[in-house]
C-alpha positions in Angstrom: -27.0 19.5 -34.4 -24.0 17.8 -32.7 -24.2 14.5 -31.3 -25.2 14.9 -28.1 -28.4 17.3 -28.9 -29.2 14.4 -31.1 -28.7 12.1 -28.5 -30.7 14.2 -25.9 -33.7 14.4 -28.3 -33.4 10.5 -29.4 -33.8 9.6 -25.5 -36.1 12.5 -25.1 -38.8 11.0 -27.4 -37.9 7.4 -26.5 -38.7 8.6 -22.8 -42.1 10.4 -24.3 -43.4 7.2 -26.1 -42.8 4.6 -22.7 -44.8 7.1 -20.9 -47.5 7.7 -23.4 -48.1 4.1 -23.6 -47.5 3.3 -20.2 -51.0 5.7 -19.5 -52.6 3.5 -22.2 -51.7 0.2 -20.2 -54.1 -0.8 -17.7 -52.0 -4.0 -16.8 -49.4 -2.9 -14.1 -46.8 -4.8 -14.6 -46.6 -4.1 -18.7 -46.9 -0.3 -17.1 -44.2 -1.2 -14.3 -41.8 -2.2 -17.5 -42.8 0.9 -19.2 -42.1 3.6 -16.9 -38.5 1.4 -15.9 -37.4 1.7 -19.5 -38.4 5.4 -19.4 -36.8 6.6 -16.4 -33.7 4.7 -18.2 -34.0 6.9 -21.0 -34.2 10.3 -18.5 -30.8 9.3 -17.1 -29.2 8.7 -20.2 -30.8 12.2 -21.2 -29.0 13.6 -18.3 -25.6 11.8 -19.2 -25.8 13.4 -22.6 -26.8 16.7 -21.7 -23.9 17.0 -19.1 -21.4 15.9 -22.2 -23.1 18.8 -24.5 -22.6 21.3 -21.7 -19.0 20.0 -21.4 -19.6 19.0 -17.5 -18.1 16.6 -16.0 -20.1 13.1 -16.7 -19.5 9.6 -16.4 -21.5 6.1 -16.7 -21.9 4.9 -13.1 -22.4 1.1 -12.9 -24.7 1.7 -10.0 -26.9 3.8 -12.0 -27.3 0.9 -15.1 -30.3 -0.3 -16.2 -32.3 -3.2 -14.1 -34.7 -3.7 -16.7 -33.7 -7.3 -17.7 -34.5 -8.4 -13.8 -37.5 -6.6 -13.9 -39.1 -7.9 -17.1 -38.1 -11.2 -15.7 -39.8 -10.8 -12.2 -42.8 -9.3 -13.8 -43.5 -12.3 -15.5 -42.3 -14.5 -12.7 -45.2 -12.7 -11.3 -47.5 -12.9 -14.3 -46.6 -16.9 -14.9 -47.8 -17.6 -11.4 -51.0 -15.2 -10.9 -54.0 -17.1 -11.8 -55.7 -13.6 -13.5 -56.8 -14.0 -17.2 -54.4 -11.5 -18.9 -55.6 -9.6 -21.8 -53.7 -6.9 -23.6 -55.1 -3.9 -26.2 -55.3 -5.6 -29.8 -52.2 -3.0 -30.6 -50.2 -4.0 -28.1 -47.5 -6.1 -30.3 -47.2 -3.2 -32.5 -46.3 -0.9 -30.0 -43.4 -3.2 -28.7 -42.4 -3.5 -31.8 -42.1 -0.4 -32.8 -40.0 0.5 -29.8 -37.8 -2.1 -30.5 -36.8 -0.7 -33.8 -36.6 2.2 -32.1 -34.6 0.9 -29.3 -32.1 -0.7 -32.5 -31.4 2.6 -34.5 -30.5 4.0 -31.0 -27.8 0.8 -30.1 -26.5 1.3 -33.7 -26.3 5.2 -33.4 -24.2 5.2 -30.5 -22.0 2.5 -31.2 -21.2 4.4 -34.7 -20.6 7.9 -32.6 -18.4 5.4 -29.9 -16.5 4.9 -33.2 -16.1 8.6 -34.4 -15.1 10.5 -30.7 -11.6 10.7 -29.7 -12.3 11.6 -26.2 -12.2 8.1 -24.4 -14.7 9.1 -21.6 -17.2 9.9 -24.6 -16.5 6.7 -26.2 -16.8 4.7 -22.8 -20.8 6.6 -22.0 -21.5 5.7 -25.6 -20.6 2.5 -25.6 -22.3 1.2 -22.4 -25.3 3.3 -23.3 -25.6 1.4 -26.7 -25.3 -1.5 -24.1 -28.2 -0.5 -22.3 -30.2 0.3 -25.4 -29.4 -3.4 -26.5 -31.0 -4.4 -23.0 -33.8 -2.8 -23.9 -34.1 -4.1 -27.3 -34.1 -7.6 -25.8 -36.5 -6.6 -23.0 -38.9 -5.7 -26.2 -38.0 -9.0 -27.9 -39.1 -11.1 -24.6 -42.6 -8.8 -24.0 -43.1 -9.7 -27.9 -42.2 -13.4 -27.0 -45.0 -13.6 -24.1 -47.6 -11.4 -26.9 -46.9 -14.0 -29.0 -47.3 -17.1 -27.2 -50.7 -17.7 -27.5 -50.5 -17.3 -30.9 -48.4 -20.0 -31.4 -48.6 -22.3 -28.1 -51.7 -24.2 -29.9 -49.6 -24.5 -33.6 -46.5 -25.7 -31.6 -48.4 -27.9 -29.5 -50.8 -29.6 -31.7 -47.6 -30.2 -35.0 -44.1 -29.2 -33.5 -44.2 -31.9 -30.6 -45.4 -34.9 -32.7 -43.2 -38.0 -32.8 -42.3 -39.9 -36.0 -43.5 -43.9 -35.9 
């Protein structure tokens, strides 16, 4: 398998498991972040697939991934809604397992950027494994806001406690 059929099938199945889970989310904006990151993952499919059928492709910077913006807004929005916000029990596991996945794809395509000669092929793979590390950080902050009620009442009960 060459790199770009591995490629295609790495963003194939990344693109499967955002929309698997994004039917499995009844919160609508953790389902808006979802389908963002998959359609991401359909236009780096088409990137690669256009490289493996030796077409003319090219990353367009118009075309890059918003999803940092969007998490953001979305919880903007969340922050400021006044609706009690409950998530499935698995819901931190999920995000984390995409992350890792999300990591192995960053590190795969920087390795490749590494190994082509062609400098087009290098540029894609590089500010794909760009994107990738977007996404990555978009799963960090989702298991960030997971989190927080986890740890709001440790930290705010022990960490903000002045010495006398």
């Amino acid at each position: 398998m060459n790199i770009f059929d591995f490629a295609m099938k790495m963003e194939q199945d990344g693109r499967a498991f955002y929309l698997e889970h994004a039917e499995k989310v009844d919160h609508p904006q953790l389902k808006k972040i979802l389908h963002e990151l998959a359609d991401d993952e359909a236009k780096h499919y088409a990137i690669f697939k256009a490289l493996r059928d030796g077409q003319s492709a090219s990353y367009e910077e118009a075309g890059k991934t918003t999803i940092l913006n969007t998490v953001k807004n979305v919880f903007e929005e969340m922050k400021s809604g006044n609706e009690e916000l409950s998530f499935p029990a698995n819901a931190r596991e999920i995000w984390a397992e995409a992350q890792e996945v999300e990591k192995k794809s960053e590190d795969f395509y920087r390795q490749k950027a590494e190994e082509v000669s062609d400098e087009n092929q290098k540029h894609i793979l590089v500010k794909i494994a760009d994107e990738e590390r977007k996404h990555w950080v978009t799963m960090q902050n989702v298991i960030q806001f997971l989190d927080r009620p986890k740890t709001w009442l440790e930290d705010a009960e022990w960490s903000n406690l002045e010495e006398y």
